[in-house]
Each structure stands twice: as structure tokens, then as C-alpha cells.
mmCIF file as Biopython writes it, N, C-alpha, C and O atoms, coordinates in Angstrom:
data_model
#
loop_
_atom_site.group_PDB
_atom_site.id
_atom_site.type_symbol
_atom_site.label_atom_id
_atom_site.label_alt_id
_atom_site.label_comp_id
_atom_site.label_asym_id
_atom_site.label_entity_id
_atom_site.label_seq_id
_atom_site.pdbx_PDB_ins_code
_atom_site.Cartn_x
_atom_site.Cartn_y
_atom_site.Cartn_z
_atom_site.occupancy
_atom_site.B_iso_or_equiv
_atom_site.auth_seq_id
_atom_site.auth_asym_id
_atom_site.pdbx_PDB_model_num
ATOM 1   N N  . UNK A ? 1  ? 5.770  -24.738 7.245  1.0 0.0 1  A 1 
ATOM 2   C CA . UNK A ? 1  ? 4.842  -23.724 7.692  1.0 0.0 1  A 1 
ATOM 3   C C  . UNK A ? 1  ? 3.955  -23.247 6.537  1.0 0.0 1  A 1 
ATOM 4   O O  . UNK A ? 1  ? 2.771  -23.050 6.813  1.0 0.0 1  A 1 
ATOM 5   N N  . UNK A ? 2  ? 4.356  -23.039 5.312  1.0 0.0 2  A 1 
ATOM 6   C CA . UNK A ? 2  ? 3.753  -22.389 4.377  1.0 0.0 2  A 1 
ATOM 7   C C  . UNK A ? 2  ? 3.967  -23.536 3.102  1.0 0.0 2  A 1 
ATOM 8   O O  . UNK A ? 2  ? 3.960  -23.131 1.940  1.0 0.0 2  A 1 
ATOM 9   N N  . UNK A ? 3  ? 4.133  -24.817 3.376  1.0 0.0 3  A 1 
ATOM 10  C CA . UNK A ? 3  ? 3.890  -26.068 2.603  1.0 0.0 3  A 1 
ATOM 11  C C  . UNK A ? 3  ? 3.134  -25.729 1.265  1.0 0.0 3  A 1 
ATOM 12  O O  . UNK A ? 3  ? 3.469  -26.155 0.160  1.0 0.0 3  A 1 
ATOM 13  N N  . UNK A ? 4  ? 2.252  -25.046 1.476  1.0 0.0 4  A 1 
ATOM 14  C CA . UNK A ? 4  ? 0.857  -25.290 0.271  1.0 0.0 4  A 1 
ATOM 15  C C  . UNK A ? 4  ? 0.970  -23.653 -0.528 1.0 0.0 4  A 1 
ATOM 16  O O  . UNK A ? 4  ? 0.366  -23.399 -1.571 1.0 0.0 4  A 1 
ATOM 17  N N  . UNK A ? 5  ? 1.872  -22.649 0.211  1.0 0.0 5  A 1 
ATOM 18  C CA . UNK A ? 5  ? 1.663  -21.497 -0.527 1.0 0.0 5  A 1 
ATOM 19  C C  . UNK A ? 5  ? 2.780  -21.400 -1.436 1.0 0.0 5  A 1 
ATOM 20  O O  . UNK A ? 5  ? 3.782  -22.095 -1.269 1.0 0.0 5  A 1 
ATOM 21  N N  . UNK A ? 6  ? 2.653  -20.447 -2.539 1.0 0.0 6  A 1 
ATOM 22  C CA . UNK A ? 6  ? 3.489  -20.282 -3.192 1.0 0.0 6  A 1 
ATOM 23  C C  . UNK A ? 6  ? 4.535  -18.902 -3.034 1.0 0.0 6  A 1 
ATOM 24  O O  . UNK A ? 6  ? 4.196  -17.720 -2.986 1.0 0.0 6  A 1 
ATOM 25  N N  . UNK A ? 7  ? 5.733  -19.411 -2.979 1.0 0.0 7  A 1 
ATOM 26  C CA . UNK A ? 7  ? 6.727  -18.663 -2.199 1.0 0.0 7  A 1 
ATOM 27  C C  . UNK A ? 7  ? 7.171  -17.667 -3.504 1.0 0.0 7  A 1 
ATOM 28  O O  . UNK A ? 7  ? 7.161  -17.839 -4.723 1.0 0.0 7  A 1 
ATOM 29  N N  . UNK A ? 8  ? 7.568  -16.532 -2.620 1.0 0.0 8  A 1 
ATOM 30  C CA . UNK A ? 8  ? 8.327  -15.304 -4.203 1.0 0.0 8  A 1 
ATOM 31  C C  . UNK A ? 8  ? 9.574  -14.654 -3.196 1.0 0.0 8  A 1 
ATOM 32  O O  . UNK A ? 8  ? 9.596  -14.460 -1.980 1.0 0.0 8  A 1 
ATOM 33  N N  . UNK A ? 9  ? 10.342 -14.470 -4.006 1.0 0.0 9  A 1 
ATOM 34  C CA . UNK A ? 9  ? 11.735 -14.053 -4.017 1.0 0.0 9  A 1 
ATOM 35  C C  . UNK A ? 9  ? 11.429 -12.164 -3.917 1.0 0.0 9  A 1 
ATOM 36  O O  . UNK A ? 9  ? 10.749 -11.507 -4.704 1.0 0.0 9  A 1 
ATOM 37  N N  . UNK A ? 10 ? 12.129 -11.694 -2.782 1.0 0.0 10 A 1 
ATOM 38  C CA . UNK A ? 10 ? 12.418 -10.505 -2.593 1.0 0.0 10 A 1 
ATOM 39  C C  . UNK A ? 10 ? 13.178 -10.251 -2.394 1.0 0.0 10 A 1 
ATOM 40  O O  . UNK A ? 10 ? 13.918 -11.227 -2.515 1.0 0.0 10 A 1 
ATOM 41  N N  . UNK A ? 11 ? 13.981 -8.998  -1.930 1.0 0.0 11 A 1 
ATOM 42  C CA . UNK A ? 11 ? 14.783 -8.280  -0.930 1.0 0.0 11 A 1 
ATOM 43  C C  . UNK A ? 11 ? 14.378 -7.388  -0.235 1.0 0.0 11 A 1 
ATOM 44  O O  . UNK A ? 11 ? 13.501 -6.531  -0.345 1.0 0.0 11 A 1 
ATOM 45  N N  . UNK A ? 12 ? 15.353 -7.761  0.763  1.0 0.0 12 A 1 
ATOM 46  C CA . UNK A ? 12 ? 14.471 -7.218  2.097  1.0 0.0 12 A 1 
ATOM 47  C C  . UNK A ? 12 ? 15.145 -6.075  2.184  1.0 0.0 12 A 1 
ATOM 48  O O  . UNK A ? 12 ? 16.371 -6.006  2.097  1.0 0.0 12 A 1 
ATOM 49  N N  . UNK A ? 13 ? 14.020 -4.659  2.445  1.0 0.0 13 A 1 
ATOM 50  C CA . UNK A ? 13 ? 14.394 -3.494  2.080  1.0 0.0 13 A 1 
ATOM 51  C C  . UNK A ? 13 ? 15.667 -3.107  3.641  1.0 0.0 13 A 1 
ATOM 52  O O  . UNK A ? 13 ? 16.654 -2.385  3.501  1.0 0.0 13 A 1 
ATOM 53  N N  . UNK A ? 14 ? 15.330 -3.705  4.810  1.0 0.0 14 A 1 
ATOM 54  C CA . UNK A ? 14 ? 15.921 -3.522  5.742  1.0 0.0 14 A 1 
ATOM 55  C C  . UNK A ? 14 ? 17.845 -3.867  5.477  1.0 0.0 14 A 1 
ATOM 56  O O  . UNK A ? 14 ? 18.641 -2.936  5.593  1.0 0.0 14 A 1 
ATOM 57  N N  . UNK A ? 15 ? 18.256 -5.106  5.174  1.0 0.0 15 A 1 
ATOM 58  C CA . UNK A ? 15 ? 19.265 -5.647  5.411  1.0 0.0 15 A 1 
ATOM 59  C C  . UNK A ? 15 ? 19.644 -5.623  3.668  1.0 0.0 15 A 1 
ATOM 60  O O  . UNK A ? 15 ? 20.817 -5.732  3.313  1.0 0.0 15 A 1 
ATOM 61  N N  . UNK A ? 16 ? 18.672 -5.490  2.793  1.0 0.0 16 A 1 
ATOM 62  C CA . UNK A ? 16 ? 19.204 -6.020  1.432  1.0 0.0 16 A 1 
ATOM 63  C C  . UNK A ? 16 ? 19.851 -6.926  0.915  1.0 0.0 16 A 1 
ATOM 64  O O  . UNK A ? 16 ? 20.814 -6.827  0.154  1.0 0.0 16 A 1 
ATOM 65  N N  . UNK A ? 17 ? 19.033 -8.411  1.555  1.0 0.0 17 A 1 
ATOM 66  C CA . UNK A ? 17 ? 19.586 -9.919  1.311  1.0 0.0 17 A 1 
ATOM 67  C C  . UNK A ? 17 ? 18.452 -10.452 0.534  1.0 0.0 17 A 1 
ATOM 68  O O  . UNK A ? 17 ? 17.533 -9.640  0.423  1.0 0.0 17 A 1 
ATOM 69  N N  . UNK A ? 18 ? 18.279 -11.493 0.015  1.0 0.0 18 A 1 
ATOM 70  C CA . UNK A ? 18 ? 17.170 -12.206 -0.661 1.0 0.0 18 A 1 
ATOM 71  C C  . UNK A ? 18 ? 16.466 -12.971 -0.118 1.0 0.0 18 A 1 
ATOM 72  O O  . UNK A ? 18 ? 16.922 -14.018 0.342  1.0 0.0 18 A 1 
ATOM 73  N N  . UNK A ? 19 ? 15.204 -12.654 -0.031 1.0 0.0 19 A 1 
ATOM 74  C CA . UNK A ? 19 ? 14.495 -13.608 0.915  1.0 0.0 19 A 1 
ATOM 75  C C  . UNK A ? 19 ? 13.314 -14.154 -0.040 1.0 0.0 19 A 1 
ATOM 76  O O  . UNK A ? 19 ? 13.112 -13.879 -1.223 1.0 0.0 19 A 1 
ATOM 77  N N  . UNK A ? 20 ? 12.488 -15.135 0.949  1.0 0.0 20 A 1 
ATOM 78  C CA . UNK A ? 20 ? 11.736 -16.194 0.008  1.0 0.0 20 A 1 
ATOM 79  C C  . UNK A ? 20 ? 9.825  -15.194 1.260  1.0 0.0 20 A 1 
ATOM 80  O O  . UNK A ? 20 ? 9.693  -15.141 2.483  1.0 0.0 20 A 1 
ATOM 81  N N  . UNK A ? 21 ? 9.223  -14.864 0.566  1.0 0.0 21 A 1 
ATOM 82  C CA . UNK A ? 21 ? 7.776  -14.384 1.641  1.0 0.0 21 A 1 
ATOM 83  C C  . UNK A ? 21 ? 6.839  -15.018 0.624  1.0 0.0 21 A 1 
ATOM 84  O O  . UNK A ? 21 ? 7.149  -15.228 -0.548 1.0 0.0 21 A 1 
ATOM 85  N N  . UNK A ? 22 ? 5.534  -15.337 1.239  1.0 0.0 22 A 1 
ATOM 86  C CA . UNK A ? 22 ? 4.877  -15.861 1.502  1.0 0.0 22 A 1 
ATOM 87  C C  . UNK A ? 22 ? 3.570  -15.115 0.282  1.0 0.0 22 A 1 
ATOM 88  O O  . UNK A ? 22 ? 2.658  -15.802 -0.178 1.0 0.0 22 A 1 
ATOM 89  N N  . UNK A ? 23 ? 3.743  -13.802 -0.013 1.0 0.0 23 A 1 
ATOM 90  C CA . UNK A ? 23 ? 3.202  -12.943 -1.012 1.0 0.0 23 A 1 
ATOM 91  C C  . UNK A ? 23 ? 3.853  -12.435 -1.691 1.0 0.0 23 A 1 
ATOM 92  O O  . UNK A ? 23 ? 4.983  -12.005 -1.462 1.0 0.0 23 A 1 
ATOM 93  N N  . UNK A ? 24 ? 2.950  -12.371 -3.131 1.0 0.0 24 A 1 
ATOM 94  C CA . UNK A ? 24 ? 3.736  -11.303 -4.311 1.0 0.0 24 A 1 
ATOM 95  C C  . UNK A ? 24 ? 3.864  -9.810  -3.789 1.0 0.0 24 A 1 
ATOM 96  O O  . UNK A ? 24 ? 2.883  -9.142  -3.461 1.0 0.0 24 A 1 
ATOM 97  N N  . UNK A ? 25 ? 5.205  -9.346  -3.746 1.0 0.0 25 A 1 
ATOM 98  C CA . UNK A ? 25 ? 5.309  -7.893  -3.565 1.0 0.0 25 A 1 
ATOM 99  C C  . UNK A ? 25 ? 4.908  -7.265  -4.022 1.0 0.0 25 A 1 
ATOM 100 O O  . UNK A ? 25 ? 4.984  -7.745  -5.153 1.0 0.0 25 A 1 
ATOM 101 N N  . UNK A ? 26 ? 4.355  -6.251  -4.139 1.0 0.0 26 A 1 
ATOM 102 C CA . UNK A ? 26 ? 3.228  -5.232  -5.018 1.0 0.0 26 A 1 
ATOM 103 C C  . UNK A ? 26 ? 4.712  -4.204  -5.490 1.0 0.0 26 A 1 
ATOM 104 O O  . UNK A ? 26 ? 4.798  -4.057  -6.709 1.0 0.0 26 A 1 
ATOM 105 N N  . UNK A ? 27 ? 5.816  -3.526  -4.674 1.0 0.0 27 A 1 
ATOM 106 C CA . UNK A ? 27 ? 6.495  -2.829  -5.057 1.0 0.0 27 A 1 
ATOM 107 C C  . UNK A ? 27 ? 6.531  -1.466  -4.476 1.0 0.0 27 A 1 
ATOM 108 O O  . UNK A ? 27 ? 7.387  -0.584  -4.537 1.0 0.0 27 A 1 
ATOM 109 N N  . UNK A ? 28 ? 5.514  -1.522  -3.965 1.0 0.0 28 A 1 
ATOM 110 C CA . UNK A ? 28 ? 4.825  -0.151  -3.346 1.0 0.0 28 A 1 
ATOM 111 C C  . UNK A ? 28 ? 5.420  -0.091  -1.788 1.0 0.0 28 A 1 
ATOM 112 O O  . UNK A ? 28 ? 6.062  0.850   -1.322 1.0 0.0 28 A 1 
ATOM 113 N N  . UNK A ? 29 ? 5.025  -1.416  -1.040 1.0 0.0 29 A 1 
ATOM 114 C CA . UNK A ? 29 ? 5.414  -1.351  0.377  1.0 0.0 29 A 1 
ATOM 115 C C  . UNK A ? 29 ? 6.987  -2.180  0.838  1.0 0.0 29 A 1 
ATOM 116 O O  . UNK A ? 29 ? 7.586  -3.016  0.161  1.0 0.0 29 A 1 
ATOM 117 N N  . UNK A ? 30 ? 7.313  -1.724  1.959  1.0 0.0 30 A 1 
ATOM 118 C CA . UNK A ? 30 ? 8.960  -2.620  2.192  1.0 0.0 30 A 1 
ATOM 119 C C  . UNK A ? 30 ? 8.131  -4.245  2.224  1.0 0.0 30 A 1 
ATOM 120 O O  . UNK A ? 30 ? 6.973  -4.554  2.504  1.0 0.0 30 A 1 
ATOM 121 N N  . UNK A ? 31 ? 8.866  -4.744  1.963  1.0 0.0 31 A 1 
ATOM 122 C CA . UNK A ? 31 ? 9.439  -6.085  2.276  1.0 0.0 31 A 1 
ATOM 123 C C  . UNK A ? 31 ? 11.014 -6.632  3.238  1.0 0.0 31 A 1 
ATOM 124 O O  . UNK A ? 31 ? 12.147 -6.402  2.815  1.0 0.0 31 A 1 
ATOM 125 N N  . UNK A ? 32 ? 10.732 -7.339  4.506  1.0 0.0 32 A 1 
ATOM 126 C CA . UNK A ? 32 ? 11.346 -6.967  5.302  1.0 0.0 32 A 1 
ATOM 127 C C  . UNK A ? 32 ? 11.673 -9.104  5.382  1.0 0.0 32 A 1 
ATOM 128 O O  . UNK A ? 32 ? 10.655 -9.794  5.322  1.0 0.0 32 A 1 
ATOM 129 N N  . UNK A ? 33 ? 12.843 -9.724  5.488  1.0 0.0 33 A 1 
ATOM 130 C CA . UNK A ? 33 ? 12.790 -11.125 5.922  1.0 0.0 33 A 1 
ATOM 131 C C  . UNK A ? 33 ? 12.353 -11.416 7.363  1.0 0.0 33 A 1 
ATOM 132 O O  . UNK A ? 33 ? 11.701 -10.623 8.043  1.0 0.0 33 A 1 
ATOM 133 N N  . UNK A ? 34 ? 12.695 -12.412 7.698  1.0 0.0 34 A 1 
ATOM 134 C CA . UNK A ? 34 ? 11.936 -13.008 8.639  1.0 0.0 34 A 1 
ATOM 135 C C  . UNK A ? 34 ? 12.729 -12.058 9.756  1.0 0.0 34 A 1 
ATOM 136 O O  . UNK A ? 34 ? 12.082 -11.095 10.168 1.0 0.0 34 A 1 
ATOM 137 N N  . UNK A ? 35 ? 14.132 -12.254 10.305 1.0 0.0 35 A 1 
ATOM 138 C CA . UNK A ? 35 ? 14.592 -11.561 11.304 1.0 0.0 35 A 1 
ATOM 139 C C  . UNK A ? 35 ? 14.099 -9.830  11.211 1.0 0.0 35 A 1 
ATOM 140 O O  . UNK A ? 35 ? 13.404 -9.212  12.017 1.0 0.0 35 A 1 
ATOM 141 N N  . UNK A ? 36 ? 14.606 -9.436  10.188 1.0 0.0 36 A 1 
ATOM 142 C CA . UNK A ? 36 ? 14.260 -7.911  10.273 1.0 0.0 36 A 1 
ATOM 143 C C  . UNK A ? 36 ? 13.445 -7.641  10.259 1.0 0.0 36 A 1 
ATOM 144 O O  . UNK A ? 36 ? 13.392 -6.469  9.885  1.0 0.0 36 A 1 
ATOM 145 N N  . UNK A ? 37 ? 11.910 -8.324  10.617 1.0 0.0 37 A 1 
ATOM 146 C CA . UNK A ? 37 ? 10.317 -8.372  10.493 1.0 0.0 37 A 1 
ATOM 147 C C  . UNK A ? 37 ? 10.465 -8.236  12.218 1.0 0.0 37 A 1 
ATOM 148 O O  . UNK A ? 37 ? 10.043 -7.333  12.941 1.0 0.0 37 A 1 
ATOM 149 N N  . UNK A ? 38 ? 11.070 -9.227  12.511 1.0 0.0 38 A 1 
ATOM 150 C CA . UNK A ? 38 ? 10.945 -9.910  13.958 1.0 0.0 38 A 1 
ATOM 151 C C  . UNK A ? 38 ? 11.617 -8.783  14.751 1.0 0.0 38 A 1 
ATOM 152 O O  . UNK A ? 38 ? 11.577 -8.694  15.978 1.0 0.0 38 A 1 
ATOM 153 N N  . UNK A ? 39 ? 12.254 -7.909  13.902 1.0 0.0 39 A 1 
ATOM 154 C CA . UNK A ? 39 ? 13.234 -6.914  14.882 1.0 0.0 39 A 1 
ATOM 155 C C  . UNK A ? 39 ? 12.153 -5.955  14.896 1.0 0.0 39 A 1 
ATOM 156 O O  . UNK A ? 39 ? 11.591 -5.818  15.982 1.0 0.0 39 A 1 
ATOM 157 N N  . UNK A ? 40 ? 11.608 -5.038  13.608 1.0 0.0 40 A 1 
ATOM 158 C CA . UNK A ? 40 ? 10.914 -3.929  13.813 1.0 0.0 40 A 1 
ATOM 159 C C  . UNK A ? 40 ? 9.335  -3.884  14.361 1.0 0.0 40 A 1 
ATOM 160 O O  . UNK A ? 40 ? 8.642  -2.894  14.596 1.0 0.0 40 A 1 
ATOM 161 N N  . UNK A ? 41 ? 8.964  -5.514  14.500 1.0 0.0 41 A 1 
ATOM 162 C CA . UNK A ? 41 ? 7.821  -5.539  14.952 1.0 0.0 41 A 1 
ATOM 163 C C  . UNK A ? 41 ? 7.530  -5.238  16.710 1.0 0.0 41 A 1 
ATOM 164 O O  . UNK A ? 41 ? 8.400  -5.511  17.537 1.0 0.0 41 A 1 
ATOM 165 N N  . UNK A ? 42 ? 6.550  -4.805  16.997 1.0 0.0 42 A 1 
ATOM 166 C CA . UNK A ? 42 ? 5.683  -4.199  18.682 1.0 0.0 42 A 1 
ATOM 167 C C  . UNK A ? 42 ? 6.053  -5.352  19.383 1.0 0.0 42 A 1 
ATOM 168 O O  . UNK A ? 42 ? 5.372  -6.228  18.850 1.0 0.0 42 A 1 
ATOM 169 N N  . UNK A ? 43 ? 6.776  -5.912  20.323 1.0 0.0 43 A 1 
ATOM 170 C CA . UNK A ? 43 ? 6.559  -6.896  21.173 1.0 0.0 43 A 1 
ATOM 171 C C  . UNK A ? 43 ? 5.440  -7.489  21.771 1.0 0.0 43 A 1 
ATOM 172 O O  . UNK A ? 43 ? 5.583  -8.429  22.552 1.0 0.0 43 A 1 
#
């Protein structure tokens, strides 16, 4: 999916596991992995 971007290592402020996203975290906003994105997001 993201073949060509360069991946960075976080934790996800939700669950506090290590995840791989798609942007550099600034530090400022959560960072959330893929499920706990998928949970708090609007249907």
C-alpha cells in the first residue's frame, strides 16, 4: 500500500504498542495504529 513511502516507528497513543505510519510524528498530535484509527474514526 505505501511501497514507495517512507515508514516511521511510533506508539500509538490509544493502545501503547509500536506501530509503523506512513508520516513523521510531529509530537504534538496522537498517533493512533491502524485498528485504533479504524475504531475512533466516523463510520
Amino acid at each position: 500500500m505505501y511501497n514507495n513511502r517512507e515508514m516511521h516507528t511510533a506508539v500509538c497513543a490509544e493502545c501503547k504498542q509500536e506501530c509503523q505510519v506512513p508520516f513523521k510524528p510531529d509530537g504534538t498530535r496522537p498517533v493512533y495504529c491502524r485498528e485504533c484509527y479504524a475504531k475512533k474514526r466516523p463510520p
